[in-house]
C-alpha positions in Angstrom: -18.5 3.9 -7.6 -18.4 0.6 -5.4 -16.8 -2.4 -6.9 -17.5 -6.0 -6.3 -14.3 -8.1 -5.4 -15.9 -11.2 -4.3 -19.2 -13.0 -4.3 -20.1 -16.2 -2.0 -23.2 -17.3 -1.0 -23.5 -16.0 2.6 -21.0 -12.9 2.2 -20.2 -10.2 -0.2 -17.0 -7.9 -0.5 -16.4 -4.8 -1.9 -15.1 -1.8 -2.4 -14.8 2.1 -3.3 -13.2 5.2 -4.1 -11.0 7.0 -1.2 -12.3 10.1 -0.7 -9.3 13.1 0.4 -9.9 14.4 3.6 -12.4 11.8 4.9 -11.9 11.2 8.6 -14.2 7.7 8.0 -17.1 5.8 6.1 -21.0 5.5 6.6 -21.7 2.0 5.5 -25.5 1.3 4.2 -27.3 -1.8 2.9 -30.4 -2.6 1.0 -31.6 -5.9 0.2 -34.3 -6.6 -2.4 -35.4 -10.3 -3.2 -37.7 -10.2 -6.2 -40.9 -7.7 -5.5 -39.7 -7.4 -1.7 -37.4 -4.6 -0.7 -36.1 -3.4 2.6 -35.5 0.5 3.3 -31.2 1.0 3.7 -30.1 0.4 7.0 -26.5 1.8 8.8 -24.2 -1.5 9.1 -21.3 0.3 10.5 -20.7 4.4 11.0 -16.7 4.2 11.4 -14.9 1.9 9.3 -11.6 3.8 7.9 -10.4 1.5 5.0 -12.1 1.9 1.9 -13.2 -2.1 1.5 -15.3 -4.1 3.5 -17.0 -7.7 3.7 -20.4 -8.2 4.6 -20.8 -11.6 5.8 -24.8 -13.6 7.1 -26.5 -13.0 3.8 -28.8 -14.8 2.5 -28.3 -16.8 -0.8 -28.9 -15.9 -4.1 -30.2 -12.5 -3.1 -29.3 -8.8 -4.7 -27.7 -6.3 -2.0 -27.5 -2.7 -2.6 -24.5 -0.7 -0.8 -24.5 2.5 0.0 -21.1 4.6 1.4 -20.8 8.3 2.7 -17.5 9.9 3.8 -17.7 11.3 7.1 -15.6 14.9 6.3 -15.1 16.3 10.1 -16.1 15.7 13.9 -19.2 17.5 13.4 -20.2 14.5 11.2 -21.2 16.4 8.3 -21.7 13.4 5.0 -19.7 13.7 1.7 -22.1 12.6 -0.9 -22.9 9.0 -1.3 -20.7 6.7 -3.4 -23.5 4.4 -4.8 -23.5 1.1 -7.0 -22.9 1.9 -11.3 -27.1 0.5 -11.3 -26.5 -3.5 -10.5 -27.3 -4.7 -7.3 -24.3 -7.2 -5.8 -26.2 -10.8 -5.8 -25.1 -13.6 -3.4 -24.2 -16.9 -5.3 -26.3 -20.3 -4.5 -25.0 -22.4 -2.6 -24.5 -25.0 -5.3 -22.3 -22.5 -7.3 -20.5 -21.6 -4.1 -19.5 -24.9 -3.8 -18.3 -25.3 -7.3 -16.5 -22.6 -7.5 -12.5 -22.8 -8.0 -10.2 -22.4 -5.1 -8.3 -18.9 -5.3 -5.1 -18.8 -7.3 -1.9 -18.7 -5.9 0.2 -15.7 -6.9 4.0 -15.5 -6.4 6.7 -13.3 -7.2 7.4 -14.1 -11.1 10.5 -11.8 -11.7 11.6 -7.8 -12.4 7.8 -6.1 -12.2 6.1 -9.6 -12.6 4.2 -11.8 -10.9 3.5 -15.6 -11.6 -0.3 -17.0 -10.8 -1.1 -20.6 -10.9 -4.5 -22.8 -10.1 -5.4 -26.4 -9.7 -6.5 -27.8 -13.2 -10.2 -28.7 -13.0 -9.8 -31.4 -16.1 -7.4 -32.2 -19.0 -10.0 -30.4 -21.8 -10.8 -27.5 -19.3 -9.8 -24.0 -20.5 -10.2 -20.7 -18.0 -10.6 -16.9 -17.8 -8.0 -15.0 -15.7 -8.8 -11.2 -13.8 -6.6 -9.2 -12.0 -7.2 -6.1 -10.2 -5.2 -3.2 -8.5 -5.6 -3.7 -4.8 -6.9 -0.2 -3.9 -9.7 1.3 -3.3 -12.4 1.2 -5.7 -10.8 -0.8 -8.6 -12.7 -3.7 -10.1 -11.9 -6.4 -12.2 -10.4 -6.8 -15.7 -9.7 -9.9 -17.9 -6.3 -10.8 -18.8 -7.2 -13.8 -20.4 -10.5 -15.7 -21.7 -9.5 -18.9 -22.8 -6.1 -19.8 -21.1 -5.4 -23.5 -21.7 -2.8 -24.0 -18.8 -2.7 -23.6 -15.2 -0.5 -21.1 -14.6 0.0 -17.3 -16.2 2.9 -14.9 -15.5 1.9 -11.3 -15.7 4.4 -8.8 -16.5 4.9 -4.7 -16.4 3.1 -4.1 -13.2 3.6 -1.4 -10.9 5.7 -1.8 -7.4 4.0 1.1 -6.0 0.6 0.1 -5.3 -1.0 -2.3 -2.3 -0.6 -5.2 -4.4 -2.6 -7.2 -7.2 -5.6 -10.0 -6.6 -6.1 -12.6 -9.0 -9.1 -15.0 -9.7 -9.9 -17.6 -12.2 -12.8 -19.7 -13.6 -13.6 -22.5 -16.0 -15.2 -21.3 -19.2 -15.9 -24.6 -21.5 -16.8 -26.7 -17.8 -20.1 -26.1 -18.0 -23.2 -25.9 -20.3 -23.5 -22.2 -20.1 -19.7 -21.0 -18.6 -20.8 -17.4 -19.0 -22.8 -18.5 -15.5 -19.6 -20.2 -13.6 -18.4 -18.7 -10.7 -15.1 -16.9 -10.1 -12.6 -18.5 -7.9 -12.6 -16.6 -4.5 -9.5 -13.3 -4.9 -5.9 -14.8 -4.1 -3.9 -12.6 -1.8 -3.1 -9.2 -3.2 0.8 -9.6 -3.6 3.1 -6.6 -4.7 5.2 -7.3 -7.7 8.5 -6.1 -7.2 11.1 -4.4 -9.0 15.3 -3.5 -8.5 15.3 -1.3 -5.2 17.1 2.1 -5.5 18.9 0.8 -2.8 20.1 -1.6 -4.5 20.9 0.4 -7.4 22.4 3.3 -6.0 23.9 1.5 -3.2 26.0 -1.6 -5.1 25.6 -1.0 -8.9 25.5 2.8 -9.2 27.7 2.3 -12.6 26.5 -1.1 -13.8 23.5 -1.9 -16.2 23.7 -5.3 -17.1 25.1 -9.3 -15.8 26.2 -12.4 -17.2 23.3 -14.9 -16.8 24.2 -18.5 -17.4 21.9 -20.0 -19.5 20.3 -23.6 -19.6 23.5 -25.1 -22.2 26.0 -23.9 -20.0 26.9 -20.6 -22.1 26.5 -16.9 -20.6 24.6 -13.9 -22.1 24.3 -10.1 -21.2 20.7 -9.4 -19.2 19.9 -6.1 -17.7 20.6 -5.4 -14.7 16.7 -5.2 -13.9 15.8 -8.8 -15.4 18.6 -10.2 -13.6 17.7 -9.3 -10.4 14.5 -7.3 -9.8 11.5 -9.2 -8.0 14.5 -10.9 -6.1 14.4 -11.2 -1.7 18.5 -11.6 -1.3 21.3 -11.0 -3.4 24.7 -12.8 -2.7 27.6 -12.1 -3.5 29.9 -15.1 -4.4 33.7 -14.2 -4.2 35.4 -16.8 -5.6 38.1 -18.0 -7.9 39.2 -21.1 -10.1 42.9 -21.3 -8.5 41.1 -21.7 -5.3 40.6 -24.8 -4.3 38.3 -24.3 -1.3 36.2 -22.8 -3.3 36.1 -25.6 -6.4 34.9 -27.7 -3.6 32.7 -25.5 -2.3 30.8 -24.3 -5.9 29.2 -27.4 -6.5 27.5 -27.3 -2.7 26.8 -23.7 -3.8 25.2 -24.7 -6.8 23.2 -28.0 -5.4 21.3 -25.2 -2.9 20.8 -22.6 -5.9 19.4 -25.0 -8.1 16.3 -25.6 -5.6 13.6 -23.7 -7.2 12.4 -22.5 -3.6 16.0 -20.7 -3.6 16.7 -19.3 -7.2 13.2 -18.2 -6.9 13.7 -15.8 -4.7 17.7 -15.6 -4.3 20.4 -14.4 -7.0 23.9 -15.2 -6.6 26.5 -13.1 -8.4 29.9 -14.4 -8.8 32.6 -11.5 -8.3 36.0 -13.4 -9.9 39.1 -13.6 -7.8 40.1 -15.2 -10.8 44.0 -13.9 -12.2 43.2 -13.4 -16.0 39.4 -13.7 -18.0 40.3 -16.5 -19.1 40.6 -18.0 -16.3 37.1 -16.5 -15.3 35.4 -17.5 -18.2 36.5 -20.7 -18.0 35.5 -21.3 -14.5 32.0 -19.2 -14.8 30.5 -21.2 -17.8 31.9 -25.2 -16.0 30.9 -24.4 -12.2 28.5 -21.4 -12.0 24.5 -21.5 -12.7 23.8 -18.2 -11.5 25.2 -14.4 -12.7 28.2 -12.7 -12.8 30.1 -9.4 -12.9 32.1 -9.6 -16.5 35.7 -9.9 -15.3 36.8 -6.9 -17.7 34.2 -4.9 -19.3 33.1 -3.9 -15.8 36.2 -4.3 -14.0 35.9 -1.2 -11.7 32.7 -2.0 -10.5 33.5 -5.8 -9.6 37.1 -4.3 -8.2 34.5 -1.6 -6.1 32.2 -4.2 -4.7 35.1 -6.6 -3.4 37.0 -3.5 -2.1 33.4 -2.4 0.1 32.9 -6.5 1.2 37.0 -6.1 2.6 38.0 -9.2 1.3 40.8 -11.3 3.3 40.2 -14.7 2.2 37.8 -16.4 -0.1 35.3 -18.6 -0.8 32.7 -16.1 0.3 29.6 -15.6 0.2 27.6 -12.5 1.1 24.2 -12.3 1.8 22.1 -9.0 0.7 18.5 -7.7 1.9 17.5 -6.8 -2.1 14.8 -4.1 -0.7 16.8 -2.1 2.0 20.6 -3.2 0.4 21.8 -3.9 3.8 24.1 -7.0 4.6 22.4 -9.5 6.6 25.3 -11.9 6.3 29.1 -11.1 6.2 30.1 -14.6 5.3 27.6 -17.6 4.9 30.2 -20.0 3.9 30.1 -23.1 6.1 26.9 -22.0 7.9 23.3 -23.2 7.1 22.1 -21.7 3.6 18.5 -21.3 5.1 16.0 -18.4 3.4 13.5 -18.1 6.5 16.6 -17.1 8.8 17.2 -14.3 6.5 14.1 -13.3 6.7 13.1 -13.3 9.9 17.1 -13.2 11.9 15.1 -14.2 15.0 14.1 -17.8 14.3 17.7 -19.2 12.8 17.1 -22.7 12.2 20.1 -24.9 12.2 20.4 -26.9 9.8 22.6 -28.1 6.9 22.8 -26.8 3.3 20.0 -28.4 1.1 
């Protein structure tokens, strides 16, 4: 069946089912506007994606859709994928207008993703949907009554197109049931650890260290540590070192930017002589992961042994998705996010 995505008052979009084999869609529309009703007319005979906006409607009006699969040059019809009964209705142009902005939906962690709106008041409370961005998937409610402005949902699926969120106040008005939905954010994949990460760096390994807000270490898995994560750097470093006691606090200003650890994970591989020694230096200097200096000794020995290191501080920088090093040694060169993505448009500028 066709699924609405999104309502406004001059535009309506939507979407249905693939159907195997089809080569492309027959798009139809009906519009009805009380006791008056037009016959279905062709709006397009070749669209290949299975989702489509209709935009120059008329307000408040219902709108039937109508789609056939075109099944082979001859243009012989598939049946027609039809509405579940309701017609799709425009909004008014006063409920357009009140309607929320669209959430803005981020990478929230290993499988997760973090969605957050403008508050509307201080009493205001708001229902949450989030749909599958593929074809034919509508709408479910995640929440009814969220009191916040922000929600973080967890356990999604990396393989898919990605996940659209919405919102609306639901105690803002004197009948909520009626408030409009927020237009559909972006669809946004969430992300998980990348088998090339996996097989390619930690074939052995299954957990970190992850320093924790007073300054002591615990054991995450390997997953929650790092999954949902753009870069991985590797952090070769040691507490006899002094280069590198100078240069760990710098480290540490940049990681502690939100806009960096969000999307960046540094893990410290110790140079360090003894644990002790590492453990020490870790829990003072280091606000990001590590490799445990004994318990996985051959892996941390493995790692520095494939980086070939001659001389430290350094401080490697790791595409998380393909596991391929972007940069060999980003000690005393700009620590800037957007050159790592996109290696054409290096900005210079200094460590922030």
């Amino acid at each position: 069946m066709i699924a609405l995505i999104d309502a406004r008052s001059d535009s309506l979009t939507f979407t249905w089912p693939e159907v195997p084999g089809a080569k492309r869609y027959v798009l139809e529309l009906k519009t009805t506007n009380g006791d008056d009703e037009t016959a279905f007319k062709t709006l397009s005979s070749k669209l290949t994606q299975t989702q489509a906006r209709k935009r120059n409607l008329s307000p408040d009006t219902d709108h039937f859709f109508r789609i056939a699969p075109v099944m082979d040059d001859n243009d012989n019809k598939g049946s027609w994928i039809t509405h579940t009964g309701q017609p799709f209705r425009t909004l008014s142009p006063e409920d357009d207008k009140r309607a929320m902005e669209a959430p803005e939906v981020s990478i929230g962690g290993n499988k997760a993703l973090a969605v957050r709106w403008k508050q509307q008041s201080a009493e205001a409370e708001y229902e949450l949907q989030m749909r599958d961005n593929k074809g034919g998937q509508g709408w479910t409610t995640l929440a009814s009554n969220l009191k916040g402005t922000e929600a973080r949902k967890k356990n999604l699926l990396p393989e898919t197109g990605g996940y659209q969120f919405r919102v609306r106040p639901t105690n803002a008005a004197a009948d909520a049931d009626a408030a409009a939905f927020s237009p559909p954010s972006s669809a946004v994949v969430a992300k998980g650890l990348s088998e090339a990460l996996r097989q390619g760096w930690f074939p052995q390994l299954k957990t970190l260290l992850k320093k924790k807000p007073d300054g002591t270490s615990s054991v995450v898995p390997l997953e929650d540590a790092l999954g949902g994560k753009e870069f991985i750097l590797f952090y070769v470093s040691a507490q006899w070192c002094p280069p590198c006691r100078k240069y760990t606090p710098m480290l540490a200003n940049w990681y502690n930017n939100p806009h960096n650890n969000h999307c960046c994970e540094i893990i410290f591989l110790s140079a360090d002589h003894d644990e002790a020694a590492f453990t020490t230096y870790f829990n003072a200097s280091h606000p990001w992961s590590a490799i445990d200096y004994e318990s996985d000794e051959s892996t941390r020995q493995s790692i520095m042994a494939s980086l070939q290191i001659q001389g430290i501080p350094r401080l490697v920088v790791v595409n998380a998705s393909t596991g391929a090093i972007i940069e060999n040694n980003a000690v005393g060169k700009p620590l800037d996010v957007d050159s790592w993505r996109f290696p054409h448009k290096r900005k210079q500028q200094p460590m922030q």
